[in-house]
N, C-alpha and C positions, 0 to 999 in steps of 0.2 A: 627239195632235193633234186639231185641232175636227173635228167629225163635226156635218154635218146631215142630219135625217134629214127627208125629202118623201114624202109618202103617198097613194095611194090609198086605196079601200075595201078591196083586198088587197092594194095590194104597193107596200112601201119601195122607195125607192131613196135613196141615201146618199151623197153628196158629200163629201170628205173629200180631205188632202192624202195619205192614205195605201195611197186607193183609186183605180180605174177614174177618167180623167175621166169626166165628164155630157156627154153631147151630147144639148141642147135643143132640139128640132124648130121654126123658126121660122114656118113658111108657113103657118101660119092667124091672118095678119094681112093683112086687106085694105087697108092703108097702099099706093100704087100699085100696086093688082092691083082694075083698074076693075071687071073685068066678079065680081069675087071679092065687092067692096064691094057691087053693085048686087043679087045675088043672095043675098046675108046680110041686106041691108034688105028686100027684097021676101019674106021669109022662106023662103030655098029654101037650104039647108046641104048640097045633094049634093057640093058641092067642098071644104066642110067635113070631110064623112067620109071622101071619098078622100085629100084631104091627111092627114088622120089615119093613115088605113090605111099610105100609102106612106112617109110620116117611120118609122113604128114599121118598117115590112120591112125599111126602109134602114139601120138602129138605133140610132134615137133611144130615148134611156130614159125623157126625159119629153118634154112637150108644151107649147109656150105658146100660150096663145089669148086674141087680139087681138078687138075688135072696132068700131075708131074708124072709124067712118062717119060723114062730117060731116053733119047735119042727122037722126039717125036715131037712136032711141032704144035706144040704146047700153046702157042699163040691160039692159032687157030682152034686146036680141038677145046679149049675150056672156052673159046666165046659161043663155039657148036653149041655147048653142054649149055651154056647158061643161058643160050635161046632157048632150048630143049623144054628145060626145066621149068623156063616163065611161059613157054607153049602148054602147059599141062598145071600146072598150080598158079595159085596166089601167094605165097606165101616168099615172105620177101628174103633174098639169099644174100650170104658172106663168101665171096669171091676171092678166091685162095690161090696163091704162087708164092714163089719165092722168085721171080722173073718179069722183071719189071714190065717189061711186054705182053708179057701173057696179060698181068693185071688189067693194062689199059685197052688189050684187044676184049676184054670182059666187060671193062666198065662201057666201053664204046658202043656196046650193043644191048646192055642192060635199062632196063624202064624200069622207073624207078630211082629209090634213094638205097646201094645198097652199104654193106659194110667192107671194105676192104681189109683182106687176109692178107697180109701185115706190114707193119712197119718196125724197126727197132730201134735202138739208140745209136744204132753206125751210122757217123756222117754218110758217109755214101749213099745208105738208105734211106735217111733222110730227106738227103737231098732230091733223090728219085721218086720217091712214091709220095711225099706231104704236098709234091706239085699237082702230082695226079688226081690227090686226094679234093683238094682243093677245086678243081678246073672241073670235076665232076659232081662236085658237090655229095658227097658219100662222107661216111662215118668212117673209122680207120678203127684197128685192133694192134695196139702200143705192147709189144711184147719188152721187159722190161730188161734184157742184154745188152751191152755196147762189145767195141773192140776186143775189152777184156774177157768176152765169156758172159757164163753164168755165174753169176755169185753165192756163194752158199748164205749169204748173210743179207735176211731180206732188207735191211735198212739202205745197202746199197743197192740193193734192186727198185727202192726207192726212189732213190737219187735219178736213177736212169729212166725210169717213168713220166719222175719231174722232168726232168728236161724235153722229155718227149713232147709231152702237155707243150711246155713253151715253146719248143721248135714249133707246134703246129698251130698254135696263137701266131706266133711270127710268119706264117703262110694265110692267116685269116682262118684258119680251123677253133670253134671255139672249143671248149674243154668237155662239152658237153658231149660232143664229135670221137674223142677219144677214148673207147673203151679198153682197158688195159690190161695187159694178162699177165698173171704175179708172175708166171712159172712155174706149172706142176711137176716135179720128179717125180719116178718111180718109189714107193716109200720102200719100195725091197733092197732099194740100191742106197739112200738114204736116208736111214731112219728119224731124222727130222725133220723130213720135207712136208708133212703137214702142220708142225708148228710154225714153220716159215711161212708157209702160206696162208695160215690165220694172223700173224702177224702181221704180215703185208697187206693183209686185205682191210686190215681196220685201221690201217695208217691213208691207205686209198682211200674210203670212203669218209673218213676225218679230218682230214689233212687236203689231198688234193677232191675230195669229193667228186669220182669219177666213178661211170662202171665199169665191172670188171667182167673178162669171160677166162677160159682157159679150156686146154685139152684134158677132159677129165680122166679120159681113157687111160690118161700116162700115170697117172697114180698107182694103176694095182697092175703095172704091167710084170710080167712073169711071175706074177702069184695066183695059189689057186683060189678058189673062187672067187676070181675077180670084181665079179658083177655085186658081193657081198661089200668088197673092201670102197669101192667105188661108189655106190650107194650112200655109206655110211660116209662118205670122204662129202659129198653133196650135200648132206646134213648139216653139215658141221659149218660147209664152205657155206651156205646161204645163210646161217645162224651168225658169221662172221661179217658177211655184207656183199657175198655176192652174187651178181646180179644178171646172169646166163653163165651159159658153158655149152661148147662144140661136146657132144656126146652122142651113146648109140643108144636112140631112143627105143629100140627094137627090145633093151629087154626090160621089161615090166618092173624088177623089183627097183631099179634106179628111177623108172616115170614115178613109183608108188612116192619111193621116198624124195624127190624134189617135189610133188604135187604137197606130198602133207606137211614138206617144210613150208612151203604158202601158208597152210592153213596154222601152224602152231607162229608164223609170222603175222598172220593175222590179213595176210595176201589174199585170201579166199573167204570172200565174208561170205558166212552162214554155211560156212562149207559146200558151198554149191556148186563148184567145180568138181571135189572131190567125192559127193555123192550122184550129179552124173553118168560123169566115167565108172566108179564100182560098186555103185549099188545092182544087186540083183533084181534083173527083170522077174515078173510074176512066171509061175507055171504057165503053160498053154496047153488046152485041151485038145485034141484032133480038130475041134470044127472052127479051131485059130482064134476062138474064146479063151480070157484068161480062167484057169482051171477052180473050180466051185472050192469053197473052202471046206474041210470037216469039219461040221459042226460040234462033233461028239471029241474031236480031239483039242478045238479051241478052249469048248467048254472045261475041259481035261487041265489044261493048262493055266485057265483063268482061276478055274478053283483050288487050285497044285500053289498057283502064289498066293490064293486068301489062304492057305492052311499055313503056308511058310511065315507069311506075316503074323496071323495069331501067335504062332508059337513062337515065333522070335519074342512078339509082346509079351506074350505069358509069362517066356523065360525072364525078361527082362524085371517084371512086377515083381515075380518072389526074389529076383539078387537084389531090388532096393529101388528108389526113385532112379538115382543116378546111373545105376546099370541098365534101367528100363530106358533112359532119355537114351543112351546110347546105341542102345539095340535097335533099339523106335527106329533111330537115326539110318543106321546102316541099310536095315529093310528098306527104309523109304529110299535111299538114295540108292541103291540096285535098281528096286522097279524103275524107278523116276531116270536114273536112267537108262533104262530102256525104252520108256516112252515117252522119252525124250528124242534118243533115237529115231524111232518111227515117226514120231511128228514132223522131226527137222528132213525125214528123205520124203514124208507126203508135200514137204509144204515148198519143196526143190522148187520154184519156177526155172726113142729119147726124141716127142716130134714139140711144133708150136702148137698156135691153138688149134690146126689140124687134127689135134687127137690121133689116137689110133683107130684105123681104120678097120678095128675087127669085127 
C-alpha cells in the first residue's frame, strides 16, 4: 500500500494505511487565537514554542504551522515560525497558507521533506503551488474543491481529488506525494457529513489508493462536547482508511481514541504503544523505591478468586455437564484475562486541513 514519507533534518515519519495513524498537531495557527495572532505579528513566538513543546509531549508526530495574520507579512512571519520550530524539535512539520508566497518563503528555509498545506482542484492553484511542490521536493495535502465549491456529494469530491492526483503526476509529483483531504463539515451544520466522509475515504483508499488527512476539529464545531463527538468521528474515520489528521493533540480523550484505533487495526503490535503511554506506574515510597506490596491484601485477593472459581465450578456440577463447561468457561476467561493483562504490560519492551485552532 502507499507509503508517504515526511521529513525532518533527522527523522521520518511515515503515513501509510499500513501504519500507526499521524496525529498532526494543530495549534500553531493563529486563525481565532487573537492574542496568538497579535504576538506572531509583533514578532514574539514564545507561545509558538510552548505550543510546539506541548503538542510533541502530548504526541503529535508532526506539526503544522499556520501563520495567517490579516494585514501582516505573512511571508516572512511563517518562514520565522518554521525556523523556530525546526530550532527546538525533530518532528517534521506541514507548512500551511492559503498564499502562495508565504508557502514558498516556508519551504525555502525548511530542512527537510515537509508536507505543504494545500493545494486544490482550482486551476490557478494548481498551477501555483504543484510547481512549488515539485522544485522543493515535499509532499502536498489535495483538498478535494474546485471552482465550484464544496460538494455535498462525495463522489464529486472524488472526481476533484482525481484530478488532483493527475495534475501532480503531470508536474512529476507521484501519487504517493499526495495526501488528500475528503472535507470535513461541521456535522451540526450537516448531518451527513460523516457518511460522506466515510464514503469518500474508502473510494481513496481503493480506488486512487492515496492517504488521506483532514481538519478533524471541523467535525463537532459548535457542538457541545466536542472533544466526545470528535473522538468518536477518529474512530470511525481510521476504521474507514484514514491515515492522519491536523488535530488538537492536547486533549487526551481524542489521543486515547486514535491510539486504540491503531491497536483494534492492528497498527500497534502487542499493544505496546498503547501500554506505554497508559499504563500506571508503580506506587513510590518516600525513599524513591517502588512501594512494598501487601502481602496480607495480595493474599486476600488471590484467595477471593480460588473461592469465586470453586463456586462458579460447583454451581456449574449440580446445573449438569453442559452448564458446568459453561461456567468453567467464563471463570477461566475473567481471570485469564486478567493475567493476561499483566503479562502483556510486564512484558512491554468552516477551515481546510488547518482545523480549528482551538
Amino acid at each position: 500500500m502507499t507509503d508517504t514519507v515526511i521529513s525532518s533534518a533527522t527523522r521520518e515519519v511515515v503515513i501509510g494505511f499500513e501504519r500507526p495513524f499521524v496525529m498532526i498537531g494543530e495549534r500553531i495557527n493563529p486563525t481565532g487565537r487573537k492574542i496568538l495572532a497579535a504576538e506572531m505579528a509583533a514578532g514574539d513566538f514564545s507561545r509558538v514554542e510552548s505550543d510546539a513543546r506541548a503538542q510533541i509531549a502530548a504526541g503529535a508526530q508532526m506539526l503544522d504551522v499556520n501563520a495567517g495574520i490579516p494585514l501582516a507579512d505573512e511571508p516572512a512571519i511563517l518562514a520565522k515560525a518554521v525556523q523556530l520550530v525546526q530550532s527546538i524539535t525533530d518532528v517534521p512539520l506541514s507548512i500551511d497558507s492559503s498564499i502562495v508566497a508565504a508557502l514558498e518563503a516556508g519551504l525555502a528555509v525548511y530542512k527537510g521533506k515537509p508536507l505543504v498545506n494545500s493545494v486544490t482542484g482550482e486551476e490557478e492553484r494548481l498551477e501555483s503551488v504543484l510547481p512549488l511542490v515539485k522544485k522543493y521536493g515535499a509532499a502536498v495535502v489535495a483538498i478535494s474543491n474546485d471552482e465550484t465549491g464544496i460538494s455535498e456529494d462525495p463522489d464529486v469530491r472524488f472526481e476533484v481529488a482525481k484530478k488532483i492526483v493527475q495534475r501532480a503526476a503531470d508536474h512529476g509529483i507521484p501519487s504517493c506525494d499526495v495526501v488528500v483531504d475528503p472535507l470535513v463539515m461541521p456535522i451540526g451544520a450537516i448531518n451527513k457529513a460523516g457518511v460522506q466522509v466515510m464514503h469518500l475515504l474508502g473510494r481513496l483508499k481503493n480506488e486512487l489508493k492515496v492517504n488521506t488527512t483532514c481538519g478533524a476539529s471541523n467535525v463537532s464545531f459548535g457542538l457541545p462536547a466536542r472533544e466526545s463527538v470528535s473522538a468518536t468521528f477518529l474512530t470511525m474515520a481510521i476504521g474507514a482508511g484514514m491515515t492522519s489528521a491536523i488535530m488538537n493533540p492536547l486533549h487526551l480523550e481524542i489521543v486515547k481514541a486514535c491510539m486504540a484505533a491503531d491497536v483494534m487495526m492492528g497498527h500497534d503490535p502487542d499493544c505496546a504503544r498503547w501500554i506505554r503511554r497508559f499504563r500506571e506506574a508503580p506506587a513510590m515510597q518516600a525513599g524513591g523505591g517502588a512501594a512494598p506490596v501487601n502481602e496480607g491484601a495480595a493474599r486476600g485477593r488471590r484467595e477471593g478468586g480460588h473461592r469465586r472459581r470453586a463456586a462458579a465450578g460447583t454451581a456449574g456440577t449440580a446445573s449438569g455437564n453442559g452448564e458446568a463447561g459453561a461456567a468453567g468457561a467464563g471463570g477461566d476467561a475473567s481471570d485469564t484475562g486478567a493475567v493476561g493483562s499483566g503479562v502483556a504490560a510486564t512484558g512491554d519492551s468552516i477551515t481546510s486541513s488547518g482545523g480549528s485552532a482551538t
